[in-house]
MDAnalysis code that builds the backbone (N, CA, C; Angstrom):
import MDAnalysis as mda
import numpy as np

u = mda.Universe.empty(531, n_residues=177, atom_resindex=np.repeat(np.arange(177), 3), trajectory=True)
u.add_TopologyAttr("name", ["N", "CA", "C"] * 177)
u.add_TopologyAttr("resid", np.arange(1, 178))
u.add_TopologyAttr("resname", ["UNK", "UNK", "UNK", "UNK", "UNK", "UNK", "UNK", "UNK", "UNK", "UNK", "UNK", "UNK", "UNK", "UNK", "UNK", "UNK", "UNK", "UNK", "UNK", "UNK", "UNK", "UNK", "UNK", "UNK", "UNK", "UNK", "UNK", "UNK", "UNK", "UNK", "UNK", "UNK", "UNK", "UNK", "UNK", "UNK", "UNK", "UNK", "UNK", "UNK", "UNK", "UNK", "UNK", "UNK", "UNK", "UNK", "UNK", "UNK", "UNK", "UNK", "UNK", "UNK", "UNK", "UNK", "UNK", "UNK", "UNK", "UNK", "UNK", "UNK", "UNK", "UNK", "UNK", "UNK", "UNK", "UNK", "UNK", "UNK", "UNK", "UNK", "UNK", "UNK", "UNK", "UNK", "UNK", "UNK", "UNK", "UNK", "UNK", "UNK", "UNK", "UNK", "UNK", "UNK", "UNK", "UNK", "UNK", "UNK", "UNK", "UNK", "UNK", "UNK", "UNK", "UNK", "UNK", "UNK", "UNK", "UNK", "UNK", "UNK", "UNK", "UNK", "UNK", "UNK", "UNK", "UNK", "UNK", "UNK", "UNK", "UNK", "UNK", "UNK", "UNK", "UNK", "UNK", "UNK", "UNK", "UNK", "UNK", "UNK", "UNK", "UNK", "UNK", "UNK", "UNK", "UNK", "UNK", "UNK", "UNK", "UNK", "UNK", "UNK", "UNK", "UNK", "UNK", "UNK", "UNK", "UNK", "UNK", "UNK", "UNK", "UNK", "UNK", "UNK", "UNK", "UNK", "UNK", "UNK", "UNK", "UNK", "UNK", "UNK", "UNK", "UNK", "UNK", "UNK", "UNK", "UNK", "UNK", "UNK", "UNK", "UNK", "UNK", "UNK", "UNK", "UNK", "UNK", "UNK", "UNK", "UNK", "UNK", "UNK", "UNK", "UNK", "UNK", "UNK", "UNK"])
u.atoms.positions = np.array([
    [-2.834, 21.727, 32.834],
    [-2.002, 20.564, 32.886],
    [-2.564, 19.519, 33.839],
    [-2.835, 19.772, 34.818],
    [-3.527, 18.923, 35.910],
    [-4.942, 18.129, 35.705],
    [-5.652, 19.155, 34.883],
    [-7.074, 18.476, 34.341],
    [-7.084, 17.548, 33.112],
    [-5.658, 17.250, 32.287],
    [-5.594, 16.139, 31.283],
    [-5.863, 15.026, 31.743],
    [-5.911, 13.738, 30.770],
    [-6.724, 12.633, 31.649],
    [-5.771, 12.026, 30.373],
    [-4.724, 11.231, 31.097],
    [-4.057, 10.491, 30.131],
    [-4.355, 9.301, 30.632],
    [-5.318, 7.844, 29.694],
    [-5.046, 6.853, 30.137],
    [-4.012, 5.986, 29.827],
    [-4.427, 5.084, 31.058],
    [-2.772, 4.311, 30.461],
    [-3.072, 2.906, 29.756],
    [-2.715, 2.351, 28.283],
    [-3.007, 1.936, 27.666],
    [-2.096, -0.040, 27.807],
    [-1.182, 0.022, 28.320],
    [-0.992, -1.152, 28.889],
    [0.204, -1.721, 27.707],
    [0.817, -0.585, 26.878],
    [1.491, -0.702, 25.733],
    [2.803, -0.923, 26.829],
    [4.117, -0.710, 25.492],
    [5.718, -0.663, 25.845],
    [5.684, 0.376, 26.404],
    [4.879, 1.583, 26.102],
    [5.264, 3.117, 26.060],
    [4.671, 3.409, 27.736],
    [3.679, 2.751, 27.819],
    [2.805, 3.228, 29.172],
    [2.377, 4.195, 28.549],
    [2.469, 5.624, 30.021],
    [1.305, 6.429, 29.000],
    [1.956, 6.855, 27.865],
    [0.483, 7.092, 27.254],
    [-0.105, 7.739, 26.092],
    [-1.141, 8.590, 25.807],
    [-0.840, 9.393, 25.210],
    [-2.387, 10.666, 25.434],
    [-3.349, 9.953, 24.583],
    [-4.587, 10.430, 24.871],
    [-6.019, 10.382, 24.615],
    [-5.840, 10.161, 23.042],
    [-6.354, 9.539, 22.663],
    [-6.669, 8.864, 20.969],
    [-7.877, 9.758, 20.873],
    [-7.839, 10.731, 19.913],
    [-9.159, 11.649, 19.594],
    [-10.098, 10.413, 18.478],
    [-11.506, 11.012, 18.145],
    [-11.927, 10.246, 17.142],
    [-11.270, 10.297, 15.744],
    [-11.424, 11.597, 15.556],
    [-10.484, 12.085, 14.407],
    [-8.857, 11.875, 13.979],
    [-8.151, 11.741, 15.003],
    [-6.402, 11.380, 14.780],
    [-6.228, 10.071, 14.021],
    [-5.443, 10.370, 13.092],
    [-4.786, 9.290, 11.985],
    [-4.091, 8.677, 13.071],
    [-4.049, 7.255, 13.119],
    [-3.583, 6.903, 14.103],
    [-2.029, 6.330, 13.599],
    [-1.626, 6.296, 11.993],
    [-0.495, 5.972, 11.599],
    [0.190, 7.672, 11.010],
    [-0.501, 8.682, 11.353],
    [-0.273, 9.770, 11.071],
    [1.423, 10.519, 11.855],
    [2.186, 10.584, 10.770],
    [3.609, 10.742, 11.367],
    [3.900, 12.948, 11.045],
    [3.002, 12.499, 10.229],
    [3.628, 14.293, 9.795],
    [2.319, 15.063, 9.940],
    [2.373, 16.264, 9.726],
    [0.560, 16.846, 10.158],
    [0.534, 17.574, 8.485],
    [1.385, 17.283, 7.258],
    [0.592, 17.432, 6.076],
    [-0.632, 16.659, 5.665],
    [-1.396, 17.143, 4.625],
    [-2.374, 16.048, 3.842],
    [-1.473, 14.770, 3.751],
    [-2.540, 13.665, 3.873],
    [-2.723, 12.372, 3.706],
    [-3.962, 11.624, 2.931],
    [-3.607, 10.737, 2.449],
    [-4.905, 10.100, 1.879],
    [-5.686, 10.100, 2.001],
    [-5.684, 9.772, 3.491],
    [-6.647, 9.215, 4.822],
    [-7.267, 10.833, 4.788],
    [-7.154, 12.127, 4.160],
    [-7.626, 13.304, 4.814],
    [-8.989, 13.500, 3.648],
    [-9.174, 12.532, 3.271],
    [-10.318, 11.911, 1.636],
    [-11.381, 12.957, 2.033],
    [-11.997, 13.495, 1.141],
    [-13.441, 13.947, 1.844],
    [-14.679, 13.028, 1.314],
    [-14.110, 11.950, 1.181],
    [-15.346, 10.527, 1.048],
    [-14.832, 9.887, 1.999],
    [-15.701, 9.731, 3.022],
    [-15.997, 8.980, 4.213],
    [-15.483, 7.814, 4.217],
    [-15.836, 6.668, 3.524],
    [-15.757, 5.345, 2.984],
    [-13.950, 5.472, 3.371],
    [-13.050, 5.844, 2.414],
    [-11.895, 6.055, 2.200],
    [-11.171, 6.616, 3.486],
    [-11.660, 7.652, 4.120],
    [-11.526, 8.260, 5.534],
    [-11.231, 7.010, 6.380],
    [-12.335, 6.592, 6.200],
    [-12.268, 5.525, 7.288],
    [-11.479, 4.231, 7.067],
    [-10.953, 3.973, 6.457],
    [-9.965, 2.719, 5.644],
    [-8.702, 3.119, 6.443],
    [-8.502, 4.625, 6.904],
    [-7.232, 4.821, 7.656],
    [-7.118, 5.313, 9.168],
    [-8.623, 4.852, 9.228],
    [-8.791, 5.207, 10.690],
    [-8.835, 6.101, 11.283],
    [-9.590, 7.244, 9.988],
    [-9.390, 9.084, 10.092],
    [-10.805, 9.137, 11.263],
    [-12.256, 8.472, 10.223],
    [-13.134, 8.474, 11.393],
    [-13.207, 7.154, 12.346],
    [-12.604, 6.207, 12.433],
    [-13.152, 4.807, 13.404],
    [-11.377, 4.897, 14.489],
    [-10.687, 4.899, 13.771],
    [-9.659, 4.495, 14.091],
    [-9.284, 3.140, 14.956],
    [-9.890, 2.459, 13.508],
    [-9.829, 1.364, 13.461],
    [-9.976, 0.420, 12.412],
    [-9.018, -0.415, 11.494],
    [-8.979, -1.007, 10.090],
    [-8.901, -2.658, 10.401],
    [-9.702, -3.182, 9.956],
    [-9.316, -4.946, 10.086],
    [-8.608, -5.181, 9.060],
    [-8.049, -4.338, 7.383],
    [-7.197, -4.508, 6.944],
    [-5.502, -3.895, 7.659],
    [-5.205, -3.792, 8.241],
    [-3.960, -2.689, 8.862],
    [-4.299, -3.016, 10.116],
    [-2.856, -3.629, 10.444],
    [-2.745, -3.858, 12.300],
    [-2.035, -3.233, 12.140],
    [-2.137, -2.166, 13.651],
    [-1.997, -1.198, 13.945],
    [-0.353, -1.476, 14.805],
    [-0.028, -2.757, 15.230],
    [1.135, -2.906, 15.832],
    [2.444, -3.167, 14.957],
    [2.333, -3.954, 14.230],
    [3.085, -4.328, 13.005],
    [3.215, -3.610, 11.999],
    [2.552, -2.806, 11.910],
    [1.933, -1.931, 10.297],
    [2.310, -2.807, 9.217],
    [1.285, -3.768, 8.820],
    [1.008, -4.492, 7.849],
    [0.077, -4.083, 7.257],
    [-0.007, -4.533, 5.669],
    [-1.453, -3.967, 5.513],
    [-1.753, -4.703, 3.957],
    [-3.214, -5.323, 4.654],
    [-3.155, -6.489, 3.815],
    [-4.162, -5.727, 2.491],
    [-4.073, -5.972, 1.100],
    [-4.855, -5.214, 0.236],
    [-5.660, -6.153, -0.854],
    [-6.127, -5.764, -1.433],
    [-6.925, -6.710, -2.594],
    [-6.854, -5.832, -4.125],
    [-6.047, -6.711, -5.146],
    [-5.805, -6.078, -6.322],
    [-6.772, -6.148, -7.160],
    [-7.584, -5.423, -8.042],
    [-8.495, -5.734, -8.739],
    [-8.175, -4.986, -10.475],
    [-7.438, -6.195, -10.748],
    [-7.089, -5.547, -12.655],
    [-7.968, -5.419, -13.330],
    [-8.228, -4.643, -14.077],
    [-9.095, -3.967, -14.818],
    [-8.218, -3.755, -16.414],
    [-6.700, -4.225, -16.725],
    [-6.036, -3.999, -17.444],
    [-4.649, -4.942, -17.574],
    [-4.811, -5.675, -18.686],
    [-3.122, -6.268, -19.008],
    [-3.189, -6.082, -20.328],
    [-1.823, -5.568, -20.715],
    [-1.450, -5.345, -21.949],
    [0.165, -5.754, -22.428],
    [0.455, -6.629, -23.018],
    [1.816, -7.491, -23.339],
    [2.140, -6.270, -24.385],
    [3.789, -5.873, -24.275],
    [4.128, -4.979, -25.358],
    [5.406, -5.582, -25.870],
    [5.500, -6.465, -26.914],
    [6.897, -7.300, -27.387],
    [7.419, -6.241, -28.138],
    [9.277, -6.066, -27.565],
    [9.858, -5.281, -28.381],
    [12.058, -6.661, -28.472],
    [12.789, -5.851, -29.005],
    [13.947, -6.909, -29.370],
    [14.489, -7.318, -28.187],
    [14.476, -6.502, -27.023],
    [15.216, -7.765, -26.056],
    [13.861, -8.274, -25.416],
    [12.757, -8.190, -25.194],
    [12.156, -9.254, -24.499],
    [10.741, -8.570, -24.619],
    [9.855, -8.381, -23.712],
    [8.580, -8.205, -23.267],
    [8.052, -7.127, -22.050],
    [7.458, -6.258, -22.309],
    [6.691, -5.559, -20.777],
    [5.616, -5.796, -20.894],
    [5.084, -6.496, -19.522],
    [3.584, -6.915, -19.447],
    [3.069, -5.256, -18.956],
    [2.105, -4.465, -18.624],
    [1.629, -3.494, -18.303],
    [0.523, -3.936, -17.596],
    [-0.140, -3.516, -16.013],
    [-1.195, -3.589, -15.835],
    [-1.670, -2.651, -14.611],
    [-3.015, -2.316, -14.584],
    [-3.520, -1.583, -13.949],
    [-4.687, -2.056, -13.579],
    [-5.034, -0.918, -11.897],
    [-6.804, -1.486, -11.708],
    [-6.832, -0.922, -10.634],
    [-7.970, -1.693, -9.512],
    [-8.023, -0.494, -8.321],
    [-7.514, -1.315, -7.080],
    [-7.343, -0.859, -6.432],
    [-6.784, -1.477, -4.811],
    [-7.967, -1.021, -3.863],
    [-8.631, -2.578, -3.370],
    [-9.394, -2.532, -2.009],
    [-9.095, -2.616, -0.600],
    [-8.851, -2.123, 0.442],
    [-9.299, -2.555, 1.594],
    [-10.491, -3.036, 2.169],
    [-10.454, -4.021, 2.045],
    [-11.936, -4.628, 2.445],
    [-12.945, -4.327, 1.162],
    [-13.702, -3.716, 1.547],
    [-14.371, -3.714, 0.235],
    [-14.469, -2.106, 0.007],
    [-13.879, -1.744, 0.259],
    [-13.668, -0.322, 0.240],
    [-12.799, 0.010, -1.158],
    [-12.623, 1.016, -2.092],
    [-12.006, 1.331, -2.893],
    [-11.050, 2.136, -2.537],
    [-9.685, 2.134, -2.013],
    [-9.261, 3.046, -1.656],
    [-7.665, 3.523, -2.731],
    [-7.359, 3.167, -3.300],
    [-6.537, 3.490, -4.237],
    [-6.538, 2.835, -5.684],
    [-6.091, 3.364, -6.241],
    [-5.362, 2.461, -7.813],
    [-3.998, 2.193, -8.288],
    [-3.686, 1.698, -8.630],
    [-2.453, 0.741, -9.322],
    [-1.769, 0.766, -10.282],
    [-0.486, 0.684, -10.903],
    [-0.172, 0.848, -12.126],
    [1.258, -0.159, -11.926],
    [1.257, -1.478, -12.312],
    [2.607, -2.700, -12.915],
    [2.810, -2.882, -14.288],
    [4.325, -2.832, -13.941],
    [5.391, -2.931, -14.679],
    [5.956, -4.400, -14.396],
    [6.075, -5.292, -15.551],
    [6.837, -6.629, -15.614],
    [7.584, -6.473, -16.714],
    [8.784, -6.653, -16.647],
    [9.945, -6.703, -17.787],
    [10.490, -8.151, -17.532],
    [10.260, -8.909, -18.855],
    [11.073, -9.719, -19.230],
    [11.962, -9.609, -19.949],
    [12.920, -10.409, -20.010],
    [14.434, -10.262, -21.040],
    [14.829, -11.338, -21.452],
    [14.915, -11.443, -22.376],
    [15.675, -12.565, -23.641],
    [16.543, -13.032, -22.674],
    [16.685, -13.821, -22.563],
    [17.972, -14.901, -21.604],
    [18.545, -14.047, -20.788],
    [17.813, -13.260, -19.785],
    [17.887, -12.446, -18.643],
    [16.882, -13.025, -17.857],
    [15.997, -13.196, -17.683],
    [14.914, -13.582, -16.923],
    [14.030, -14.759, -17.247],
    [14.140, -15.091, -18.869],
    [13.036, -15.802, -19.526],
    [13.422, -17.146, -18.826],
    [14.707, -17.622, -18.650],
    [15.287, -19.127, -18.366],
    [14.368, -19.518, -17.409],
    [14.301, -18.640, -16.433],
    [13.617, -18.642, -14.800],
    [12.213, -18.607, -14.875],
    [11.574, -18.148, -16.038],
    [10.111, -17.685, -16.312],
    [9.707, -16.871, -15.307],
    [10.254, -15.930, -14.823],
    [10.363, -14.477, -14.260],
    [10.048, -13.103, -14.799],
    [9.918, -11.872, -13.860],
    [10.115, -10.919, -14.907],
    [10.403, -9.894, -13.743],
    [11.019, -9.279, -13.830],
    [11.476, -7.938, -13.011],
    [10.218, -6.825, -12.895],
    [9.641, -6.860, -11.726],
    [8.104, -6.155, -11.329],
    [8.623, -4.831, -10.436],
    [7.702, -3.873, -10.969],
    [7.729, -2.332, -10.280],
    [6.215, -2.225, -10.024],
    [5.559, -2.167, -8.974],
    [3.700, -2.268, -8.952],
    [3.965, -0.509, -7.702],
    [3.289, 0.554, -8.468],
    [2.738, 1.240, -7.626],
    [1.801, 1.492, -7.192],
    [1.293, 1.754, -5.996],
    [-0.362, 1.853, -5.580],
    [-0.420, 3.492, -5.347],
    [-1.582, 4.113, -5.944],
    [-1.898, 5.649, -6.110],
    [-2.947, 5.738, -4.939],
    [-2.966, 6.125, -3.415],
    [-3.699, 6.284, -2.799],
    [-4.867, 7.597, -3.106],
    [-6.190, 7.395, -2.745],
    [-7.411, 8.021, -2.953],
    [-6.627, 9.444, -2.127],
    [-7.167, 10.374, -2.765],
    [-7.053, 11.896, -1.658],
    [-7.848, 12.574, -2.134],
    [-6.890, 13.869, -1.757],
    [-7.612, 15.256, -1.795],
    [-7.445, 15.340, -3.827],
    [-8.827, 16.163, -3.993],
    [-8.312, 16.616, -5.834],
    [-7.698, 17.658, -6.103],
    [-6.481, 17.058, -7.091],
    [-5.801, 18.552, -7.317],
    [-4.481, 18.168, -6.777],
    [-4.261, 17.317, -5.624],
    [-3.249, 17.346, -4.996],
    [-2.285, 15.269, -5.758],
    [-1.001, 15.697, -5.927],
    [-0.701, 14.645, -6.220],
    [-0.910, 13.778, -5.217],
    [-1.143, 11.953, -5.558],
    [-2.009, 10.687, -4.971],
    [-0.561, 10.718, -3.793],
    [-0.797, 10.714, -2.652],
    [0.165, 9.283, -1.938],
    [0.539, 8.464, -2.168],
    [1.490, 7.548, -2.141],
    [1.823, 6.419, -2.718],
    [2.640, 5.554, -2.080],
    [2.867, 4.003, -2.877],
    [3.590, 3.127, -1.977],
    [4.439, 2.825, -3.548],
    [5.402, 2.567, -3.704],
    [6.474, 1.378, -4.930],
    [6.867, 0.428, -4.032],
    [6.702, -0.527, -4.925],
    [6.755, -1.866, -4.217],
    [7.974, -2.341, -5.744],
    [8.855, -3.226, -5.509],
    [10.070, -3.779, -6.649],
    [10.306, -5.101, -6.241],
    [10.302, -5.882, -7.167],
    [10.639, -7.009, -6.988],
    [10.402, -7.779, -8.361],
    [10.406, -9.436, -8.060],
    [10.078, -10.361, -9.098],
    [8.707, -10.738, -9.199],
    [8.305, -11.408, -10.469],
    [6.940, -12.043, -10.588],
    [7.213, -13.524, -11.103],
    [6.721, -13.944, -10.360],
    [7.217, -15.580, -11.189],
    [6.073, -15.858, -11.792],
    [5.872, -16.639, -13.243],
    [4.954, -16.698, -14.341],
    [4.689, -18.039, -13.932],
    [5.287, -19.421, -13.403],
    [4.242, -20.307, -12.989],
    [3.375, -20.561, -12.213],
    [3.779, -19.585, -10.791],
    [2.692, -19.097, -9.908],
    [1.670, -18.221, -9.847],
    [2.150, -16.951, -10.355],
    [2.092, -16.119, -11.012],
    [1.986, -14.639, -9.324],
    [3.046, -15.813, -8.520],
    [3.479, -15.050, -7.441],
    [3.987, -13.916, -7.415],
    [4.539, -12.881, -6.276],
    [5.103, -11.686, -6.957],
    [5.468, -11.488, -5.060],
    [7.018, -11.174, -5.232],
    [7.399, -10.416, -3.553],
    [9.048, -10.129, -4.422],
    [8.973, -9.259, -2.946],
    [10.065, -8.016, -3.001],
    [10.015, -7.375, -1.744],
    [10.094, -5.898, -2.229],
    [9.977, -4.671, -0.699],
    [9.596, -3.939, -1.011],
    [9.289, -3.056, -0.014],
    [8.578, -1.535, -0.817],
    [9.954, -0.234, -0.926],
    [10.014, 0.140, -2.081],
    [11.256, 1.072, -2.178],
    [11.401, 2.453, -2.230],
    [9.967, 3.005, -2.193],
    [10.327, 4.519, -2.129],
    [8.038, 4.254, -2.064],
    [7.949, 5.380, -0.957],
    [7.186, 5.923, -0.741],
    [6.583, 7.490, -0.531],
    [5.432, 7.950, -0.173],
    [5.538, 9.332, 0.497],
    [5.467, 9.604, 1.487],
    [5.412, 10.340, 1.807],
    [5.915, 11.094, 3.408],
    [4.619, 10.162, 4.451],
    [3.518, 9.942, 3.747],
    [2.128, 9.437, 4.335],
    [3.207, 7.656, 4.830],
    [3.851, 7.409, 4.071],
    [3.648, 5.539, 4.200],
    [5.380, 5.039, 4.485],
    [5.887, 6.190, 3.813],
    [7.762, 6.353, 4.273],
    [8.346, 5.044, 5.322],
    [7.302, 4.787, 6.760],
    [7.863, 3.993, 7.110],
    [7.450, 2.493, 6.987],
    [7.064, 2.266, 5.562],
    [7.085, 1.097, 5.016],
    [7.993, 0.754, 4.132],
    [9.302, 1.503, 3.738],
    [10.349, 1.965, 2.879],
    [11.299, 0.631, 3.168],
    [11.549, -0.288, 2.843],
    [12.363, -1.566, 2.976],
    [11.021, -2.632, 3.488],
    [10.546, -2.598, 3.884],
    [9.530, -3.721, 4.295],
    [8.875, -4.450, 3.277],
    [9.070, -5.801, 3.337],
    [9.098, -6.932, 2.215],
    [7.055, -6.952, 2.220],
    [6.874, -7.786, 0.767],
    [5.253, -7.502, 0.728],
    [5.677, -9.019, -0.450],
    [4.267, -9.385, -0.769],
    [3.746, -10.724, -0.983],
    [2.456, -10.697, -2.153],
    [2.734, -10.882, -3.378],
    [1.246, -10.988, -3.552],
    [0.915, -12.385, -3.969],
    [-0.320, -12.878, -3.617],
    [-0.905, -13.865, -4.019],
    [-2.152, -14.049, -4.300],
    [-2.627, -14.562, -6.107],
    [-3.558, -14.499, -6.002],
    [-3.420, -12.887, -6.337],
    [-4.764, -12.296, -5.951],
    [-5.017, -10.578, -5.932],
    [-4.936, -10.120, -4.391],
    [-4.339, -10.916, -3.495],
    [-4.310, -10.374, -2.449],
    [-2.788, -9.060, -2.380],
    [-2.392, -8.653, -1.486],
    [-1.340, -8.003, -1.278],
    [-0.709, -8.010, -0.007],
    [-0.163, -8.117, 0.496],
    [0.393, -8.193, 1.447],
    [1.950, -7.166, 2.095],
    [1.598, -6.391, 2.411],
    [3.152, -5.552, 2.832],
    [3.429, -5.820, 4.652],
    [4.422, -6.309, 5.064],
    [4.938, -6.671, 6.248],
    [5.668, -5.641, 7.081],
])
């Protein structure tokens, strides 16, 4: 007990123990996580080896992403329209998950507004074999901007405390607050 070496980091908390190289530094539970990738590249996007992301501040837990579609597909049925799309999600230039949106339009439900009721999930990179981590994000898409915000509404145990926190996309950027 006497030979620990806690520095003191100058936070709210004061001390704080030693930041290993290895510790997830947004790591809340000690199951698998994304971040537990055995591709390096991906590892490090969560700060498994640097612990450190210029996408993800570490005080706020924001975390800014880059959408890259690879897929839209319009499916017209009698009350209105589902756009479908998919592709991969970057941090930086890193590949670290993939994607799968849902846009529902509705016959004089949404169309007046040129809107559409959006469900976008992001499938984080992991271990194989094991189901992806994930974030759901719900909200609107507006078709003249072709803007899109809401919150995030159900996550996994890895991202949980991003569970109400509003997000932004613009452009292919992403944005969760």
């Amino acid at each position: 007990m006497y030979g620990q070496y806690l520095p003191y980091n100058y936070n709210y908390y004061g001390w704080q123990p030693q930041v290993l190289q290895n510790d997830n530094y947004f790591r809340e539970t000690q199951g698998p996580i994304a971040g537990d990738s055995n591709d390096p590249n991906v590892a490090a996007f969560y700060g498994v080896t640097t612990g450190i992301s210029a996408d993800m501040d570490h005080n706020t837990r924001s975390m800014s992403l880059t959408l890259n579609r690879l897929t839209l597909e319009n499916v017209d049925d009698a009350a209105g329209r589902w756009q479908i799309e998919g592709g991969q999600v970057f941090g930086g230039n890193i590949h670290i998950a993939n994607y799968a949106s849902t846009k529902r339009i509705v016959n004089q439900g949404t169309s007046p507004q040129n809107t559409a009721m959006l469900t976008l999930t992001l499938f984080f990179i992991g271990a194989s074999g094991q189901p992806p981590q994930n974030i759901t994000l719900q909200g609107s898409h507006d078709f003249n901007s072709g803007n899109q915000i809401g919150s995030v509404s159900a996550a996994s145990s890895s991202f949980a405390s991003y569970i109400g926190h509003q997000f932004r996309v613009s452009g292919n950027t992403l944005v969760i607050q």
